[in-house]
C-alpha positions, -999 to +999 in steps of 0.1 A: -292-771+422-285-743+399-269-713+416-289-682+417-288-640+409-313-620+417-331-595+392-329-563+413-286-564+420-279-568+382-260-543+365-251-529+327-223-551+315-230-580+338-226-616+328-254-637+340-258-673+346-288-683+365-325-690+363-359-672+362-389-677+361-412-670+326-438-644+324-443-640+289-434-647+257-433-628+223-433-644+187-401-649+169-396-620+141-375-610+120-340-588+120-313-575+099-291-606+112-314-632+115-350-640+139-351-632+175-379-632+200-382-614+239-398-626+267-401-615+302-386-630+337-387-629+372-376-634+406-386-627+442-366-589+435-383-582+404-386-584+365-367-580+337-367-585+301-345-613+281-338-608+242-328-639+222-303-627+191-305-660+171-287-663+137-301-665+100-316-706+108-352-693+115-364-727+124-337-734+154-349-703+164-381-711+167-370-748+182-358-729+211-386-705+214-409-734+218-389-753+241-403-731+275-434-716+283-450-688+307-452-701+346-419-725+337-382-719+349-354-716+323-316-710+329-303-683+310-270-671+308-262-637+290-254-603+298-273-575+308-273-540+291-289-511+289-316-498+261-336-470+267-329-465+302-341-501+313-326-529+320-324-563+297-307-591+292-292-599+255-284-633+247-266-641+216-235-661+200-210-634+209-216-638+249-218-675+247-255-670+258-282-698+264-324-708+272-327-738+288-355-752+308-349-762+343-373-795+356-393-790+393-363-799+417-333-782+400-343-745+414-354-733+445-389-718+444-384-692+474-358-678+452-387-666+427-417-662+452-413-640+484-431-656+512-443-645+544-433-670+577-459-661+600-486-670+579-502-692+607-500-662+633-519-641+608-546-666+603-551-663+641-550-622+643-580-625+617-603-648+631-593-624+664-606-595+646-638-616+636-647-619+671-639-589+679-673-576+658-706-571+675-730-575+649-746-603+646-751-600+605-717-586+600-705-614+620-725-641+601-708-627+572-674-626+583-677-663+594-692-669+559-661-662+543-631-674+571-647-699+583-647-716+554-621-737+552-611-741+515-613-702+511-593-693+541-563-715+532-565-694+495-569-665+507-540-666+533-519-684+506-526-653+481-505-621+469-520-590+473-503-578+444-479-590+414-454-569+424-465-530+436-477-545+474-474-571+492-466-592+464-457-629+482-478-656+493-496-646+525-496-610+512-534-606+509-536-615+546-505-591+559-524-570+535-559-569+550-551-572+589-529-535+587-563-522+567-578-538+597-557-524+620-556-488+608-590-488+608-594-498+642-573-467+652-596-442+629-624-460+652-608-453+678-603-414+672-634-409+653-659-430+678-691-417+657-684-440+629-701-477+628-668-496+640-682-529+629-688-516+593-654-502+588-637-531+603-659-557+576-653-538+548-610-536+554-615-579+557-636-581+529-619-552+511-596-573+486-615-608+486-616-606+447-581-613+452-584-648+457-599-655+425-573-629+406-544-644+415-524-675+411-490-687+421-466-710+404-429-703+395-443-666+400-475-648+406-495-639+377-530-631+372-560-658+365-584-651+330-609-637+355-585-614+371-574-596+338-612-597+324-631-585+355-605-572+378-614-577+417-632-556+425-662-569+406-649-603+412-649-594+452-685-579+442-696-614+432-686-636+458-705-610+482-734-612+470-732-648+469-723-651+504-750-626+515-775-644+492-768-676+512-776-657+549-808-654+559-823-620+564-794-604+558-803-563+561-806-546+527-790-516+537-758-534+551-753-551+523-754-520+504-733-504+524-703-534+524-706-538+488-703-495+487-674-501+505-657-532+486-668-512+451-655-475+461-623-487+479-596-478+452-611-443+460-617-428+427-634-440+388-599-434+368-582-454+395-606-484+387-632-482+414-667-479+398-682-456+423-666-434+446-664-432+485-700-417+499-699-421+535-670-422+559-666-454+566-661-458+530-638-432+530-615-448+557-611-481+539-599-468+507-576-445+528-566-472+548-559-498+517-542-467+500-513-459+526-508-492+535-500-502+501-480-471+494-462-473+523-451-515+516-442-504+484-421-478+490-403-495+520-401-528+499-382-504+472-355-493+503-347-524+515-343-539+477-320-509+468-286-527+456-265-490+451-243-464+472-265-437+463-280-418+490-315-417+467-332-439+442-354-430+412-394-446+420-417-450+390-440-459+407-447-427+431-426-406+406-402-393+431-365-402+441-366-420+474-340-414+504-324-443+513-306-438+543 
């Protein structure tokens, strides 16, 4: 099996021989030497981007930029440098660099996909929190969703994220039981708010995930995903599980779907309305630390350097590692 380096330890000047798996690829154009062509990999660290530096013969260039496609794994050996602050890795005649595509067997897919162990345990914490509800729609609806067999083993399976949260299979389920879990406590402090409600709307929260994601060599978003989003996919399979239970309250199903449509907290952050009531309010706050707070400790424990603090992009602060 081919050996492996990871995406998040490599460094300007490195050489690197090992294997990745394909996000995307650009067309093969033209430069003052010749025709080259980019295209994006990954690993369970992260993402970087390769640049093929092919020589004046268009057509081998284009023989090779054929030969792999998105979702496969290719072995690449380069080196990495530095353009415009960011990372890449070049590939051309004078490092001795290669593409080749690797066949199912000669890589180890854990390598490119983080994966949580205790998926099993979590399956049991959320049908614990299921029970755990007292009304009897809310509960009907619950079991609607987990109980079903074919959408539990997907949705326990599924990402949360490609890579700012919880991005590894079972991360939509490690996800959703700490929204769960934090809003338990805010029941607990704030006792005038409909506990059942708030605890429904953190498991139902992120269903549209299911249907966003997929997961091969790496995790990448479905047609759906990238043309609805989940939030209106979640939306969807609501309704159509509400739809399917009889006498279902109008008003509670208002108020879950308010909850599953607001919970990304504002418009410009993708939510099409906007928290109006507090249990509302408490998801999205809920869904918002929790991923914040995985992201950011994901970013310390990846950080491959002996600096005290590393520059995030993501929250657009340095973070203290020590």
């Amino acid at each position: 099996m081919a050996s492996k380096q990871i995406v998040s330890e490599l460094r300007p000047g490195d050489k690197v021989d090992s294997y990745f798996s394909v996000n995307y690829k650009k067309p093969v154009v033209d430069y003052k030497y010749g025709s080259m062509f980019e295209f994006r990999v990954a690993d369970r660290s992260g993402q970087i981007t390769v640049k093929f530096w092919g020589g004046p013969d268009k057509a081998a260039v284009e023989k090779l930029h054929d030969s792999f496609d998105r979702e496969e794994v290719v072995r690449i050996t380069g080196e990495v440098a530095e353009y415009r602050g960011l990372l890449e890795i070049s590939i051309n005649d004078k490092n001795g660099g290669s593409v080749t595509r690797l066949d199912e067997g000669a890589y180890d897919v854990r390598e490119l996909i983080r994966s949580y162990e205790n998926i099993g345990e979590m399956k049991s914490r959320l049908v614990g929190t299921i029970e755990s509800v007292r009304n009897p729609d809310l509960r009907k609806l619950l079991e609607a969703f987990f109980k079903d067999s074919e959408f539990m083993a997907a949705f326990a399976s599924s990402p949360a994220s490609i890579q700012l949260h919880s991005a590894a299979v079972g991360g939509l389920i490690h996800h959703t039981l700490n929204v769960a879990a934090i809003c338990e406590r805010v029941a607990e402090l704030h006792p005038e708010l409909d506990r059942d409600i708030l605890v429904a709307g953190a498991l139902l929260h992120d269903i549209g995930k299911v249907p966003s994601f997929k997961v091969t060599s790496n995790i990448n978003q479905t047609k759906e995903g990238n043309l609805l989003g989940h939030i209106i996919l979640g939306d969807q399979e609501l309704m159509a599980r509400i739809a399917g239970i009889d006498g279902f309250p109008e008003l509670l199903s208002s108020k879950i779907r308010h909850i599953l449509l607001s919970h990304h907290g504002k418009k410009e952050w993708g939510s099409p309305v906007e928290p109006m009531f507090p249990e509302a309010l408490a998801v999205h706050e809920a869904d918002d630390i929790d991923a914040k707070l995985d992201n950011m400790i994901t970013k310390r424990e990846e950080a491959v350097t002996e600096d005290d603090w590393i520059w995030d992009g993501r929250h657009s602060r340095l973070i203290y590692l020590k």
